[in-house]
Every structure is written in structure tokens, then in C-alpha cells.
C-alpha positions in Angstrom: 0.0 0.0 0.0 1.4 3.3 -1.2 0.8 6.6 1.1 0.4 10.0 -0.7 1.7 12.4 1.7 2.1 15.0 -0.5 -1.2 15.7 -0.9 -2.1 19.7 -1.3 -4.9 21.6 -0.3 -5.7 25.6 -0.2 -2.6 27.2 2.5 -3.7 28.3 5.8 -1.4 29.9 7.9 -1.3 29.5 11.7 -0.4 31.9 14.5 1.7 29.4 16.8 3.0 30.5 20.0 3.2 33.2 22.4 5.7 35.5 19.9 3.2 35.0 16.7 5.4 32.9 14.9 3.5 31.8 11.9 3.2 28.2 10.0 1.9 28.1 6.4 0.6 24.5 5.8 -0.8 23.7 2.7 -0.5 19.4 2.4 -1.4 16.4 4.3 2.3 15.8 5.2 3.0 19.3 6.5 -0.5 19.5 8.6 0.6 16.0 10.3 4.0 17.1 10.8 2.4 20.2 12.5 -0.1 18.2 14.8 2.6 15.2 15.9 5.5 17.1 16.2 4.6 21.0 17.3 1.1 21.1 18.3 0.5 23.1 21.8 -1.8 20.3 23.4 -1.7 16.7 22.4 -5.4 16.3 24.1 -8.9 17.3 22.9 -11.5 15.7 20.7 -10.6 17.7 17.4 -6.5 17.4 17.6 -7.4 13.6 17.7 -10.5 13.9 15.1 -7.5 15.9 12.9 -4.4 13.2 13.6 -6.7 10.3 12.5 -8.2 12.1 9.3 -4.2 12.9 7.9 -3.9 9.3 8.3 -6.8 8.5 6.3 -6.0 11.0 3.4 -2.3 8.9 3.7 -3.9 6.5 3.0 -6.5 8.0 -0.1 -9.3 7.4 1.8 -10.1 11.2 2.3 -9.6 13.7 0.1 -6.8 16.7 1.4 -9.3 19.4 1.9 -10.6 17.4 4.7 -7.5 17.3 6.6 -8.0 21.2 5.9 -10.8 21.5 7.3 -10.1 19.0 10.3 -6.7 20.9 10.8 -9.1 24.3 11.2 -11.1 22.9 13.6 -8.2 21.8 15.9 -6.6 25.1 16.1 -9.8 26.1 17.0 -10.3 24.0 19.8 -6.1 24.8 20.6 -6.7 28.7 20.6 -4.4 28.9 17.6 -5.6 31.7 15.1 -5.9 31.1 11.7 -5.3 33.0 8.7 -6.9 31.8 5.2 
């Protein structure tokens, strides 16, 4: 089984951190690279909703502007703003 990491969707960009350092994600890869590796809270229903939906666009199972949208919802839930 091949995974597409790769994938793109539309770029958001993210206000991370207490200095409003930004992050400009714009594929499946960099959005689960952002949630395993640098996200503020590793707890709450969306972060979890968000980890398991990159997994399923890895997989081609959902499409990437899913993992878009989930992604918005967790910085939502995180406090994180978000610029579209």
C-alpha cells in the first residue's frame, strides 16, 4: 500500500506561539507534521479527530481538503488563530 503524503490543499497559515510565529501549511504531510510534532496540546476531541483524518487522506481514503478543514477545527479547539 502506497501513502500519498504529499497531498495539497488551499494554504492556511497559523499563529503558533506566544511570539506569533506563523506556520503556512498547505498538504497532508505538512499538517501532520504540525499536529505530531509542534502542536500546543496533544489532548482534545478535534486534535485527535485531525491526527486520525491525515492518516486516512495517507492513506487516499479522504480527500486533502478534509485534513484542511479538520486541521481548522483543531486550532480552533487549541486557541491557535488562523489566517486563510
Amino acid at each position: 500500500m502506497k501513502r500519498n503524503t504529499l497531498r495539497p490543499f488551499p494554504a492556511i497559515t497559523l499563529v503558533m506561539g506566544e511570539n506569533g510565529g506563523t506556520r503556512r501549511v498547505n498538504s497532508v504531510h505538512q499538517a501532520a507534521e504540525l499536529l505530531l510534532e509542534y502542536w500546543p496540546v496533544e489532548n482534545g476531541e478535534e486534535y485527535v479527530a485531525a491526527v486520525r483524518i491525515c492518516l486516512e487522506a495517507m492513506l487516499g481514503a479522504v480527500p486533502p481538503e478534509t485534513v484542511r478543514e479538520a486541521l481548522i477545527k483543531a486550532a480552533r479547539e487549541a486557541g491557535i488563530s488562523v489566517m486563510q
